[in-house]
C-alpha positions in Angstrom: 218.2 144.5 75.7 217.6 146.1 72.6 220.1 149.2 71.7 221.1 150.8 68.1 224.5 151.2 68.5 227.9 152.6 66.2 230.7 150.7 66.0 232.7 152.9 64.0 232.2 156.5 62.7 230.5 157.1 59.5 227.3 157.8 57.6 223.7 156.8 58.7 224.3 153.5 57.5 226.5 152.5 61.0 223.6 152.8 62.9 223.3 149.2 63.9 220.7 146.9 66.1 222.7 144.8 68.8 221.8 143.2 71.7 224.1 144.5 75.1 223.6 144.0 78.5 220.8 145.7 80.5 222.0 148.7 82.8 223.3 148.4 86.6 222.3 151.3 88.2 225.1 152.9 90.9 224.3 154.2 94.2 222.8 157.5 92.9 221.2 156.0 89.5 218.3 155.1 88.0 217.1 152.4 85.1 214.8 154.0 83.2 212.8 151.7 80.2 212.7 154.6 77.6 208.9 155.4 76.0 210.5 158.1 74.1 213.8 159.6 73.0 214.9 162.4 70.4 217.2 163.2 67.8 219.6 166.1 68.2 222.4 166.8 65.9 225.3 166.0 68.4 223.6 162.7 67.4 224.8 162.7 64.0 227.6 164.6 64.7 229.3 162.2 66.8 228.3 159.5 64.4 230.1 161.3 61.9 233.1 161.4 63.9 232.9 165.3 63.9 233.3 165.0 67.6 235.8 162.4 68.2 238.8 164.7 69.8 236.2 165.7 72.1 234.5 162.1 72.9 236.9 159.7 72.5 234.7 156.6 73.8 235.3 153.2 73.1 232.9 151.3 70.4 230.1 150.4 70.1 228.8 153.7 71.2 224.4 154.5 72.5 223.6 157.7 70.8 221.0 159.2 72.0 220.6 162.0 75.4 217.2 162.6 75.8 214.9 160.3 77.8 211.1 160.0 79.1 209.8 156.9 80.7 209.5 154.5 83.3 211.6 153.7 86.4 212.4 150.7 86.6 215.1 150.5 88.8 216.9 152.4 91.9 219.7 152.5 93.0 220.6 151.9 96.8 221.4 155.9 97.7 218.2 157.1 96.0 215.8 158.3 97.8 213.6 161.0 95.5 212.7 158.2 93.2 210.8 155.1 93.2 210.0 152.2 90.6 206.7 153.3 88.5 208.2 157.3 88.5 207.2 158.7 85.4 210.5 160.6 84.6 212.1 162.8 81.6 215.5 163.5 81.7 218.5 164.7 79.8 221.4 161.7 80.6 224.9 162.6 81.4 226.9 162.5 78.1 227.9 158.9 78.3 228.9 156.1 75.6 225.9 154.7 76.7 223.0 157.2 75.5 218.8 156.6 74.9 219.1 154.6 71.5 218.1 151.8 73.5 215.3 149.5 75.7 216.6 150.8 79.0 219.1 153.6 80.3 220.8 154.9 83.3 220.1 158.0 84.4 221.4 160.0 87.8 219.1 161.0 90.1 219.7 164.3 90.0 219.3 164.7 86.7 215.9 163.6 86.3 212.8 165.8 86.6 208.9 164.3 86.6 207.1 163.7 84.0 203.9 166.7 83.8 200.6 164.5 83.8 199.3 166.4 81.1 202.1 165.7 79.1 202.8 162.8 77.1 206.0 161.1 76.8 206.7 162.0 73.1 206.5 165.3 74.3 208.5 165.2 77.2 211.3 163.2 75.2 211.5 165.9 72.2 212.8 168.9 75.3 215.7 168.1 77.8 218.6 168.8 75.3 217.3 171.3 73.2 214.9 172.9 76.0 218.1 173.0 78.2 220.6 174.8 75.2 217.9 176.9 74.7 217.8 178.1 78.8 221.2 178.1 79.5 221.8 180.4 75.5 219.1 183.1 76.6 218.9 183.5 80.5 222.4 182.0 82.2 224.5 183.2 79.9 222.8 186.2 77.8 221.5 187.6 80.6 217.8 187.9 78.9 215.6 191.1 80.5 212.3 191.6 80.1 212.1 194.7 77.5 215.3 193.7 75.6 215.3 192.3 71.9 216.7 188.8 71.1 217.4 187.8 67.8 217.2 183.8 67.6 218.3 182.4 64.4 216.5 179.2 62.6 213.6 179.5 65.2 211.5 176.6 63.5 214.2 174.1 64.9 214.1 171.9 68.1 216.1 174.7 69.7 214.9 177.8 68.2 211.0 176.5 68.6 211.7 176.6 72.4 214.1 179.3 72.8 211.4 181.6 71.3 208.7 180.5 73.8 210.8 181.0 76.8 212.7 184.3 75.2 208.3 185.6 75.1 207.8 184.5 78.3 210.4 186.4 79.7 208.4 189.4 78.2 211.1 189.6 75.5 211.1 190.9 72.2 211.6 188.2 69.8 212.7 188.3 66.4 213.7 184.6 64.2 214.7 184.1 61.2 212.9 181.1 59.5 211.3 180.0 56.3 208.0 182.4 54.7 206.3 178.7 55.1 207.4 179.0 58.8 206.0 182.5 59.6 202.7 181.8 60.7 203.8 179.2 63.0 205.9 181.1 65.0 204.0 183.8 65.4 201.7 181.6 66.8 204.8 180.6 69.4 205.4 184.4 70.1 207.6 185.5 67.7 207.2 189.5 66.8 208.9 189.1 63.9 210.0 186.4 61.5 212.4 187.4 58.9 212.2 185.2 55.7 216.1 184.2 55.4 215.5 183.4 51.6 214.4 186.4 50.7 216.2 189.3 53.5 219.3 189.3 54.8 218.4 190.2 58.6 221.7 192.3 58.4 220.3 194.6 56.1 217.3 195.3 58.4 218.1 195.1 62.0 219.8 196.9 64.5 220.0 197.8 68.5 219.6 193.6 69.6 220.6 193.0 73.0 221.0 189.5 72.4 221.6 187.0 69.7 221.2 183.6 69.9 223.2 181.3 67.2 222.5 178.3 66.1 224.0 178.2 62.8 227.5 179.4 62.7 229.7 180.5 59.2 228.5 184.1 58.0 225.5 184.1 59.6 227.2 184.0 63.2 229.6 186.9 61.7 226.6 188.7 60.3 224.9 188.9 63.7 228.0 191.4 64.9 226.5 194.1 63.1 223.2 193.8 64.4 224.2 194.2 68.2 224.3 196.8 70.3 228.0 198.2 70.9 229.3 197.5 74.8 226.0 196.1 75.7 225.3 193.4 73.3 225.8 189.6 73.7 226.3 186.6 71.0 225.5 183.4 72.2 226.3 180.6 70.0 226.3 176.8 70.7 228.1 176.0 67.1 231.6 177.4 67.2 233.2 180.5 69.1 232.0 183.7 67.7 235.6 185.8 66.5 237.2 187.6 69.8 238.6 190.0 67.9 235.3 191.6 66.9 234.0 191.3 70.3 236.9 192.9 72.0 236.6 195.9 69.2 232.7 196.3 69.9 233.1 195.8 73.9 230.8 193.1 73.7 230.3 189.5 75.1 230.6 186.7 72.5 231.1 183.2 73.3 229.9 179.3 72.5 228.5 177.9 75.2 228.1 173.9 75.9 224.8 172.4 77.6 225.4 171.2 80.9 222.4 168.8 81.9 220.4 170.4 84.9 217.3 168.2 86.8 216.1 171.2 88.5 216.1 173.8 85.3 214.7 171.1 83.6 211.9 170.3 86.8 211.2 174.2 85.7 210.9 173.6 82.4 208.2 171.1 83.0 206.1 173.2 85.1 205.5 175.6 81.9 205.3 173.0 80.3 202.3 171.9 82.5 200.9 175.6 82.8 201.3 175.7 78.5 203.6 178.5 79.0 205.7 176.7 76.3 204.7 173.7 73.8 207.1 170.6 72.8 207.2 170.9 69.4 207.1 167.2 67.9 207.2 167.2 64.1 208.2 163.8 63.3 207.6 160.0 65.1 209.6 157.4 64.1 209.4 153.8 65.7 212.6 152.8 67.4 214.5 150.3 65.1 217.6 150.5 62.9 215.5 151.7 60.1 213.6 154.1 61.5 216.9 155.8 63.5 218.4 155.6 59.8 215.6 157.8 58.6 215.7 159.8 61.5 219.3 161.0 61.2 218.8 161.6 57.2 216.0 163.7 58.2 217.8 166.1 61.1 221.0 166.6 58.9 218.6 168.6 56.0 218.4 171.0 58.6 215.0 171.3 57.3 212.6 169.2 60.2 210.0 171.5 61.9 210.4 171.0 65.8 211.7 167.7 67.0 212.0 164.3 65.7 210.7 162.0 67.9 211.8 158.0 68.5 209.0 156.1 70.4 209.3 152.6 72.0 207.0 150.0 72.2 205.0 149.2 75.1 
């Protein structure tokens, strides 16, 4: 089968077509033939060999860990899922990811695929759609009533945290572009703060929660809009400083996604019921070129919602 593969760490230009052998599913595994796939900056980052301490797989290395498609295979201890499923998924973080024809996913990671939505959708929310549950409600603790400040909310993450931060009858504040603002109000956002032009330091206070997805000074920033002994800092780009936490008696950590079939079988349901909208901002075809592209476009930091990699029928 078809796969763009790395087989050593460097700039966009590594990303490489290569024929490798189509997946054998285990007991409690699935072949799925992808329709659709996304690009998420651990793509990029791994690439980049930003992340090589922490994955230290052999080459050549699948990016790629979000899937929606077809199964095509099962294997022989699987018993939810049939050949013809129509499945979405977010993959185990293998050396053998979604840039590809075909992957293997386990069956319990796998959730179906909402008949109203279509597969780009469906491909552009495991990862970020999962970050974005586990950041607000497993670990900050999200309550109706409280305030939740969600940094860049035009991204892949932010688009979807601020959905599901509304629909828990939050209130939700982003920081974004002006060009942006419109947009997520329309997403349920109360208030966008134009990062060009305020520095959201200056004008909030009281949050509950903060939800980080840049890091650097903005992450150090968001300290001093918390609330003391109450607050929480959730950041899933580097561990907020301890030292200000333990002065403000506050919980501050960096979390890691852990891929989850049954939040993600959730996800789809409001999905279904339009409770919350994949965001798909870009489609690329699969091919070395167009995964090229894609990864120059997500490390300008600058797409609106999800870049989307679709396969050929």
């Amino acid at each position: 089968m078809k796969a763009i593969v790395i087989e050593q760490y460097g700039d966009k230009d590594q990303l490489k077509e290569m024929e490798v052998p189509h997946p054998v599913p285990a007991e409690h595994q699935v072949v799925v033939k992808l329709k659709a796939t996304s690009i998420n900056p651990i793509d990029w980052k791994l690439r980049a060999g930003y992340l090589k301490d922490m994955m230290d797989w052999e080459f050549p290395i699948i990016l790629g860990w979000d899937a929606a498609g077809v199964i095509t295979e099962v294997g022989s201890a699987v018993t939810e899922w049939k050949i013809g499923d129509k499945v979405f998924a977010r993959p185990d973080t293998t050396r053998f990811g979604t840039y590809a024809e075909y992957t293997l996913v386990d069956d319990h990671l796998l959730a179906p695929l909402p008949p109203a939505i279509s597969y780009q959708e469906a491909a552009s929310v495991p990862l970020a759609g999962l970050t974005a549950w586990q950041a607000l409600f497993d670990h900050g603790q999200l309550k109706a009533g409280e305030k939740v400040l969600i940094h860049a909310g035009a991204g892949g993450v932010g688009s979807l945290a601020i959905q599901l931060a509304k629909n828990a009858q939050a209130h939700v504040i982003t920081t974004a572009s002006a060009q942006n603002a419109e947009f997520l109000k329309s997403l349920g956002a109360d208030e966008v703060i134009d990062y060009k032009a305020t520095n959201f330091a200056e004008v909030l206070s009281d949050i509950d929660l903060v939800f980080d997805t840049m890091g650097g000074d903005i992450q150090k920033d968001s300290f001093k809009v918390l609330k003391r002994d109450t607050g929480r800092l959730i950041s899933i780009v580097g561990q907020p400083d301890e030292d200000i936490a333990r002065e403000m008696n506050i919980t501050a950590k960096s979390i890691w996604l852990q891929p989850d079939g049954k939040q993600l079988q959730e996800l789809g349901q409001l999905m279904e019921q339009r409770k919350v909208n994949a965001i798909v901002g870009t489609e690329i075809p699969f091919s070395e070129e167009g995964l090229r592209k894609a990864h120059e476009l997500s490390e300008t930091h600058h797409a609106k919602g999800k870049i989307v990699i679709t396969f050929e029928d």
